[in-house]
C-alpha positions in Angstrom: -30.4 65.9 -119.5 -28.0 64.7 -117.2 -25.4 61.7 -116.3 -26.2 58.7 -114.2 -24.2 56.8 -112.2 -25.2 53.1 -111.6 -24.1 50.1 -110.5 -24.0 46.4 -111.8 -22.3 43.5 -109.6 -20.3 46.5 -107.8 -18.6 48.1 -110.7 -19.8 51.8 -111.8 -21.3 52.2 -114.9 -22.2 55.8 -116.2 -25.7 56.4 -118.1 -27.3 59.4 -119.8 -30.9 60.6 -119.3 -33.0 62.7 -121.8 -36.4 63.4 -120.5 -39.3 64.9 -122.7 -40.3 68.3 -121.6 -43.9 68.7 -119.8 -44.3 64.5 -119.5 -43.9 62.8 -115.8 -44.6 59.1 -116.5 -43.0 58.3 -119.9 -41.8 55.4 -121.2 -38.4 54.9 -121.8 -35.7 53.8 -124.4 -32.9 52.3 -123.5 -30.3 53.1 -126.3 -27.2 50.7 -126.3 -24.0 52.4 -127.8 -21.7 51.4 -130.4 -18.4 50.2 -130.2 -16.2 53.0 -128.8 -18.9 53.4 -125.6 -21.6 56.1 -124.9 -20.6 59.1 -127.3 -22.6 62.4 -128.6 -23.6 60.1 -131.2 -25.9 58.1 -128.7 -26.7 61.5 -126.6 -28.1 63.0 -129.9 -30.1 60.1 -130.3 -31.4 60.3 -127.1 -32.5 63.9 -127.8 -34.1 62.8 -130.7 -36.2 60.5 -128.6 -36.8 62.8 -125.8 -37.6 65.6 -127.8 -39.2 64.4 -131.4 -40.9 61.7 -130.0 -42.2 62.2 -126.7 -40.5 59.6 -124.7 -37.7 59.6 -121.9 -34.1 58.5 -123.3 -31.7 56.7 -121.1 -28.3 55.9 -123.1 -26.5 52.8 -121.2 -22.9 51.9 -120.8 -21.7 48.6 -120.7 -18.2 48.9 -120.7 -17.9 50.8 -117.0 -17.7 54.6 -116.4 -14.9 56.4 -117.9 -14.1 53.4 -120.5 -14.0 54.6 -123.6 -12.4 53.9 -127.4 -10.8 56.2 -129.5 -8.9 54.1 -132.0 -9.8 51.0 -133.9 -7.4 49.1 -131.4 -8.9 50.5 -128.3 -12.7 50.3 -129.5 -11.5 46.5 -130.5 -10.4 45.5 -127.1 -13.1 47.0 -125.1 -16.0 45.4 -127.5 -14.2 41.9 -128.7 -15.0 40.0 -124.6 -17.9 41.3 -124.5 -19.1 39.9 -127.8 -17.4 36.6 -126.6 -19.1 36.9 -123.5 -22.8 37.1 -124.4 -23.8 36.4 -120.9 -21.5 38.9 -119.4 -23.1 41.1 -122.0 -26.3 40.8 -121.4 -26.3 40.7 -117.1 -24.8 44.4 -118.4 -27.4 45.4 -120.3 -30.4 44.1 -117.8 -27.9 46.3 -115.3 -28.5 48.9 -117.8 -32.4 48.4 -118.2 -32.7 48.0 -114.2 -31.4 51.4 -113.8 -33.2 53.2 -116.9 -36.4 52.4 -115.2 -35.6 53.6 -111.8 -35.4 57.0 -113.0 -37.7 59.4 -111.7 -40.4 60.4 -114.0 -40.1 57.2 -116.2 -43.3 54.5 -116.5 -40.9 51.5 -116.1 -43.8 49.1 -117.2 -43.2 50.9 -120.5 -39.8 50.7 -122.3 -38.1 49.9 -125.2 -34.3 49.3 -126.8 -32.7 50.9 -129.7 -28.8 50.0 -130.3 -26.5 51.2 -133.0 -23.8 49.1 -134.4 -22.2 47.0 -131.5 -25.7 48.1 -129.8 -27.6 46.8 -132.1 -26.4 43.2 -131.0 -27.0 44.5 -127.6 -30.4 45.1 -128.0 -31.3 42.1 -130.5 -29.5 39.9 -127.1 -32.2 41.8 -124.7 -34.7 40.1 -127.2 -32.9 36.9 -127.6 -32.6 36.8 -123.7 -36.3 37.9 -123.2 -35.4 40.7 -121.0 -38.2 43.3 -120.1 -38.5 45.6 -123.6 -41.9 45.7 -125.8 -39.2 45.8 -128.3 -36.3 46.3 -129.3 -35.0 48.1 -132.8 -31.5 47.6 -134.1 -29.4 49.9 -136.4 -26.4 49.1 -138.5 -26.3 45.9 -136.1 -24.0 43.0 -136.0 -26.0 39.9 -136.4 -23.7 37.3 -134.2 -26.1 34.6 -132.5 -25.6 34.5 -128.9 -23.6 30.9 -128.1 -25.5 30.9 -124.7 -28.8 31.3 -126.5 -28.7 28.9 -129.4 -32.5 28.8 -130.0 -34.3 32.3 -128.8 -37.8 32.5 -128.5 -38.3 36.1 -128.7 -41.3 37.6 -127.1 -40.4 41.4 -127.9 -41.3 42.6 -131.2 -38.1 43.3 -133.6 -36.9 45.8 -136.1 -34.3 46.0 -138.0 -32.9 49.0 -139.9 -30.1 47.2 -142.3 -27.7 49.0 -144.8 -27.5 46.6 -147.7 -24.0 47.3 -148.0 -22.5 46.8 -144.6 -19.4 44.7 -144.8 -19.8 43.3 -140.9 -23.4 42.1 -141.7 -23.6 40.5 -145.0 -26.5 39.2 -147.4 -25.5 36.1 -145.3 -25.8 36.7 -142.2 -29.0 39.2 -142.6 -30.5 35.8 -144.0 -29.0 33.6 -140.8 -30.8 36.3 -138.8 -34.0 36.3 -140.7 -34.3 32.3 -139.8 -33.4 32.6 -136.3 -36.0 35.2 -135.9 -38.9 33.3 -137.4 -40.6 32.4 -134.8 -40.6 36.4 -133.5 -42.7 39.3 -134.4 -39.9 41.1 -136.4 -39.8 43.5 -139.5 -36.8 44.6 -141.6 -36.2 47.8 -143.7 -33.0 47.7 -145.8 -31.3 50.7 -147.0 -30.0 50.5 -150.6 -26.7 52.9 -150.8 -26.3 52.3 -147.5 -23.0 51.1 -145.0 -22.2 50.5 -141.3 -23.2 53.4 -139.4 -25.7 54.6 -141.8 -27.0 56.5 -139.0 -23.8 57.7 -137.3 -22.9 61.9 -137.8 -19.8 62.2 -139.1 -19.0 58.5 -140.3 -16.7 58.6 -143.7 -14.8 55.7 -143.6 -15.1 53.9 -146.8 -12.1 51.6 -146.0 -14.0 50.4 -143.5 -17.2 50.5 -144.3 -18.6 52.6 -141.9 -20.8 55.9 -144.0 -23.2 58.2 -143.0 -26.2 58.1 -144.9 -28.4 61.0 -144.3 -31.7 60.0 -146.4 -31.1 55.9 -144.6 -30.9 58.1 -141.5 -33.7 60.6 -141.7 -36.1 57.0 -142.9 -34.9 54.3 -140.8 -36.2 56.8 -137.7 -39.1 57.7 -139.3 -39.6 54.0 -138.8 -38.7 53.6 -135.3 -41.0 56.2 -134.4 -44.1 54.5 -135.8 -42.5 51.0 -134.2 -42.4 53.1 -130.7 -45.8 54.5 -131.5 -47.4 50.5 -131.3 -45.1 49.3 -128.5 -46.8 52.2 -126.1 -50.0 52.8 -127.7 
């Protein structure tokens, strides 16, 4: 495991790579970070990846290297352009993608895109944008429709993993989703009991919303790994 330094339109951008032990060609997951940037949160995702499932890991950064949130206020104005910039966001994210598959030891005709939170809209915007993922899977994700995409014709198979009680994606908008991903090959699995950042270590805000969930945890990547399982056969 290691950091990588990349570069999109000239500005530095600082990945991390997981590889699975004993494996030379494996496909890869990008994994799009949440709100506050790349964290241990996303690196012990990655090692989940890398080491559970087989597959090589490569956590991106979209907001540049050494950009990071710590408060609500800083995590706020690093995310809040970007999501009102979708096609800023998503010229990151291909950045991103590009430089996951030019690691060495990765099959970069084989790759995927999880996102938690804020990177769950990332990766549901690679789909909407038709970037080069079998898939993508989004957890705890924010639902927004991208204003430069208005009608998406997905050809990446979808998953969601949804909390049913997640304040920043309601009943609502999981419905607005559902519709705007009709035409797609997508599945759902919603978590009863279960917040924002169902999924994130640690998370115990219930002001905010924002809970860890250990059981929606442990299931919603027992799901993923079948999902990965079809998109590389």
């Amino acid at each position: 495991m290691s950091a990588v330094d990349y570069q999109v339109d000239g500005k530095t951008y600082e990945g991390w790579l997981v590889k699975p032990e004993g494996k030379t060609n494996a496909p890869v997951v990008v994994i799009a970070h949440a709100w506050g940037g790349l964290t241990d949160n996303e690196k012990q995702k990655a090692a989940i990846v890398a080491k559970e499932f087989g597959y090589a890991a490569f956590a991106i950064d979209v907001y540049g290297k050494g950009k990071r949130g710590e408060t609500v206020e800083q995590c706020q104005a690093l995310m809040n352009p970007l999501v009102g910039d979708r096609a800023e966001l998503q010229k990151r994210l291909a950045g991103g993608l590009a430089a996951a598959k030019a690691q060495d030891g990765v099959d970069g005709s084989k790759a995927a895109a999880i996102g938690f939170c804020f990177g769950g809209l990332c990766v549901l915007d690679m789909a909407r944008a038709n970037q080069d993922v079998l898939g993508v899977a989004s957890f705890h994700g924010l639902f927004r429709p991208a204003e430069n995409i208005p009608q998406p014709k997905i050809k990446a198979k979808v998953l969601i993993e949804h909390g049913w009680l997640d304040p920043m994606a309601t009943p609502e908008d999981f419905l607005a989703i559902s519709k705007e991903f009709a035409g797609a090959d997508w599945q759902a699995h919603v978590h009863g009991h279960s917040y924002h950042s169902f999924t994130t270590v640690g998370a115990n805000n219930a002001e905010m919303g924002t809970m860890y969930n250990a059981d929606a945890d442990r299931r919603s990547f027992a799901y993923l790994k079948t999902f990965l399982a079809e998109l590389f056969g």
